[in-house]
N, C-alpha and C positions, 0 to 999 in steps of 0.2 A: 504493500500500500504506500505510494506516495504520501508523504508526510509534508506539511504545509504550515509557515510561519508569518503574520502577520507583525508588522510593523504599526502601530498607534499611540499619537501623542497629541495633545491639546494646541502643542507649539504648531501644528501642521492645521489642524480644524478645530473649532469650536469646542468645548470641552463636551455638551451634551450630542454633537453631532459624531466626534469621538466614540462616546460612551453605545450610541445606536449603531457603529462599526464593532465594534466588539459585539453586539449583541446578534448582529449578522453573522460575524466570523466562527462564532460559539453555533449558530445554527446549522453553517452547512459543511462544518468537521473542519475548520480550520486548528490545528495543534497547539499551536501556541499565541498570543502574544506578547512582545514585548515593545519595553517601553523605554527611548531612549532620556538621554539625561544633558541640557544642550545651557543654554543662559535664560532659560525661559521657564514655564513650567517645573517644577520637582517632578523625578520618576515616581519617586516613591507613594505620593499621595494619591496619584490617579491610580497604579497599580494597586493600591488599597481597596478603590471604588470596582476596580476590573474585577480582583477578587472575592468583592460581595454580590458582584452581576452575576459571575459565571458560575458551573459545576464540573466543569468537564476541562474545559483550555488550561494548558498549563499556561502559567505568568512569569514574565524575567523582565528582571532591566537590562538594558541593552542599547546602552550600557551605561555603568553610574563611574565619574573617575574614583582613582585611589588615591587623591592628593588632599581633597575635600572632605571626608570622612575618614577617622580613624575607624581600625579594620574591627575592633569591639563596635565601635557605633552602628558601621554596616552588620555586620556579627547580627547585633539585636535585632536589626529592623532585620534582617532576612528571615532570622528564626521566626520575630512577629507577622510578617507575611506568612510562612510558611503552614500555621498555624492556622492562622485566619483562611486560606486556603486550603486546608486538608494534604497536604503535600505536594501542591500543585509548583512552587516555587526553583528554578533555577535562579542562583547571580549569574549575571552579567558584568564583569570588569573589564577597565582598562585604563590608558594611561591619559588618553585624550589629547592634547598637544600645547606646549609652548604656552602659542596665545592663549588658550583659554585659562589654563592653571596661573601664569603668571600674571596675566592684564585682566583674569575677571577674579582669582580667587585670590590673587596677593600670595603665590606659595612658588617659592625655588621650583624650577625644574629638574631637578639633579638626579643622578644617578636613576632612571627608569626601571633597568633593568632590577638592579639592587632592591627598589621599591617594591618590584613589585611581586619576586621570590618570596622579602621579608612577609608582606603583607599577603600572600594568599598561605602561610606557615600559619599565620598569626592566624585568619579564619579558618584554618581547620583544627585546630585545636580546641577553638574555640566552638566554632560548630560541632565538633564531637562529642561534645558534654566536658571534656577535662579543664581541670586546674591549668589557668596561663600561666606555667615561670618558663621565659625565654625572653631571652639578652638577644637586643638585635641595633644594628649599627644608627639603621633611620629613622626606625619606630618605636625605641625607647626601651626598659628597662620593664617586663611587664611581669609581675609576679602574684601570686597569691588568690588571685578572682576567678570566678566559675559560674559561665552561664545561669542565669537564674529563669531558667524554664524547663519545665520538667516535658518528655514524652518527646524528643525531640528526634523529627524525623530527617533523614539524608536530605541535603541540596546542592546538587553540582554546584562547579562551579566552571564559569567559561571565562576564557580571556579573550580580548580582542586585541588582535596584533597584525601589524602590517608588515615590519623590518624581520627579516631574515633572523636573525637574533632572538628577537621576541617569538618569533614563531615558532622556533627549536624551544625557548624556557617554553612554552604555552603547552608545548607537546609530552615535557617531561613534569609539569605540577598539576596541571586544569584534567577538567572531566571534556572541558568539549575547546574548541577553536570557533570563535569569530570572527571569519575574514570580513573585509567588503568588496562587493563588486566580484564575484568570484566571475572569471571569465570561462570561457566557454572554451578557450583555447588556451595554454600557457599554465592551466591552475596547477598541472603536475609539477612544474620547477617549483610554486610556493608547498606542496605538499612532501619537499624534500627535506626542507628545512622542518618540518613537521614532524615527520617518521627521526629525525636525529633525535630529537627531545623526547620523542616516545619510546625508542631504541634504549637513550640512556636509564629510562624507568622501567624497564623490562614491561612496557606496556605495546598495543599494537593497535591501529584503527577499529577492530572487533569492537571494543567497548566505549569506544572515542569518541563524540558527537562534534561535526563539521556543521555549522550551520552560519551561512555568508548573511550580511545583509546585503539583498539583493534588488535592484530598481524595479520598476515591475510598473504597467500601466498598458490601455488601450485606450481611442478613442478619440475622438479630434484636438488635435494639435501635441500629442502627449510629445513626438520628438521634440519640442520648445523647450518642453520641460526640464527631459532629460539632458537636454542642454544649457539650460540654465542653472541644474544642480551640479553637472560636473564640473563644469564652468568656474562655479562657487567655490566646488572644492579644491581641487588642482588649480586654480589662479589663487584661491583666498586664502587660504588655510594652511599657509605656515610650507613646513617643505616634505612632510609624509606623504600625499595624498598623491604629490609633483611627482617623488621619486618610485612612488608604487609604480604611475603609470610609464616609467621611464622600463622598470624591471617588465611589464606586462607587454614591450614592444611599441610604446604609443610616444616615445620620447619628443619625434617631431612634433606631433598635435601638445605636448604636455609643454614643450618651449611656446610656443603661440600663446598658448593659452597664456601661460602665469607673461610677458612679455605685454600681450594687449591690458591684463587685465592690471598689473602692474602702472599700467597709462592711462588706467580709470575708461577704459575702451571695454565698457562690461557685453555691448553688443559682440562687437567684435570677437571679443573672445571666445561667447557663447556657441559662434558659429567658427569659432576653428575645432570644435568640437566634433570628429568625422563621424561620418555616419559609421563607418568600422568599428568605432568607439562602442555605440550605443548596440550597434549589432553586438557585440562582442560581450556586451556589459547589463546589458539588459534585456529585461524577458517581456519581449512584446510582439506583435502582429496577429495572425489569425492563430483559432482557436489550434490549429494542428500545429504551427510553430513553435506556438508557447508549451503546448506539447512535446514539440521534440526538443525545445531548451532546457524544459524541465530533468525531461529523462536524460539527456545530457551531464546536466550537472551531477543527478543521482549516480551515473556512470563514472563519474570522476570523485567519486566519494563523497559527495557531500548528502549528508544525513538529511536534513532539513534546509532549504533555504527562508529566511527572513526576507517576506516580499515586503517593500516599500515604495509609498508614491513618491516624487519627484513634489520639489518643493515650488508649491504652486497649483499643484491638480485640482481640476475644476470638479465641483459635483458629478457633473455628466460622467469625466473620465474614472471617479471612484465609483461609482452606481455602474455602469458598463464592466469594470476589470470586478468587483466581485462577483457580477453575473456570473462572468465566464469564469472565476473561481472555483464558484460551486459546480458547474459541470465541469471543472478538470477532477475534481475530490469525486462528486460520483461516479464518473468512467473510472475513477479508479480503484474503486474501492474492491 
């Protein structure tokens, strides 16, 4: 059975408009959603609401940084979703970048990596019910304290990682990998770096969850869209998102873009965005296409994709793509 991940946030739609997305997504076997965490919105409260709608969807953030929350704080609120939920509850972490930790949250960037070893150590100790004492370089001296929730049931946890690096730690601490933009072609070189980290754990994709967030839309005009979001990201956003698409084979389109957009040339940029791009990157056209991109990605291991709209979709284009959602989930059940 293809397995099917929704993407939903208030920063994208209305919060009650939101909330009747989920209640669709819950109807016609959508698996999960999750709930990103940007300068807008908190994850955490809407997934709160998700998880007193639903009975069935699993719920994640997706993802909350590690710079902004100490890893007991996340700790609690995950157990307390998880709870609230009936065990419906994955985390979602990651590092986020640069701009965002340093220009919105006032916190060093330093050492990523280091961060974020220490800190997924720290929540599984703590998620496991045991007494915290562990001495750690970035996250302090933690001793003596013990979950105070009794009946506490398992909650992955995923990382999302783009760099080569992170993608090897992600493969040897986490339960699942969060890429983005999993392409269609190319995703085996990022799944190399992958099988190292899980190599070094004596673990193996068997038990491992892949799950990209992945663009996803039909409908008129949706190419704008997905040109306006990549656009955003590879021109705006720092230098991960530039260098992914350098690894992924798009280095020419990836110079244009940040070069225009650098020039406050936000059209321009949008449209050095190739169509190759969007083929390559996202799951869109007729209903048999997005059929064979689907089984595509399932073919290159990824467990779940995390579909998301493109920032800007218009009602029409969300009312049209989860039509055709639910007849991709019923063919395939």
């Amino acid at each position: 059975m293809l397995k099917l991940g929704l993407v939903v946030t208030p920063d994208y739609f209305p919060r009650d408009n939101a909330l009747e997305l989920v209640k669709i997504a819950e109807k016609i076997g959508i698996h999960q959603i999750s709930v990103p965490e940007m300068w807008g919105y908190d994850a955490i409260t809407f997934l709160t609401q998700i998880a007193m709608l639903t009975k069935r969807t699993r719920i994640s953030t997706g993802i909350v940084n590690i710079f902004s929350r100490t890893p007991s704080t996340l700790a609690q609120t995950a157990a307390s979703l998880n709870e609230i939920s009936n065990g419906r509850m994955t985390l979602g972490i990651g590092l986020s970048g640069p701009i965002v930790i340093e220009k919105w949250h006032g916190i060093p960037f330093e050492k990523p990596l280091l961060r974020t070893r220490e800190y997924v150590a720290v929540l599984r100790k703590i998620l496991n019910g045991e007494v915290v004492n562990i001495t750690t370089k970035l996250l302090g001296n933690l001793q003596g304290f013990k979950l105070r929730i009794k009946n506490l049931k398992p909650i992955p946890i995923h990382i999302a990682a783009i760099g080569p690096k992170n993608i090897e730690l992600c493969g040897e601490i986490a339960d699942g990998w969060i890429p983005i933009w999993a392409p269609l072609e190319g995703f085996g070189d990022l799944l190399k770096h992958l099988k190292v980290g899980l190599e070094k754990a004596s673990k193996t994709l068997e038990n491992f969850e892949i799950t990209p967030f992945t663009m996803f839309g039909v409908g008129p005009n949706v190419d704008a869209y997905f040109r306006k979001h990549l656009a955003y990201y590879v021109g705006g956003m720092g230098t991960f998102y530039y260098n992914l698409m350098q690894r992924l084979g798009f280095g020419t389109e990836a110079d244009e873009i940040r070069s225009y957009w650098q020039k406050k040339a936000r059209d321009r940029a949008e449209k050095a965005v190739s169509d190759e791009m969007i083929a390559h990157l996202a799951v869109t056209g007729s209903f048999d296409e997005i059929m064979e991109k689907l089984n595509k990605l399932q073919a290159n291991n990824v467990t779940m994709p995390l579909l998301f709209f493109p920032f800007g979709s218009t009602r029409e284009v969300v009312e049209q793509s989860m039509q055709i959602l639910a007849r991709i989930i019923m063919s395939s059940v």
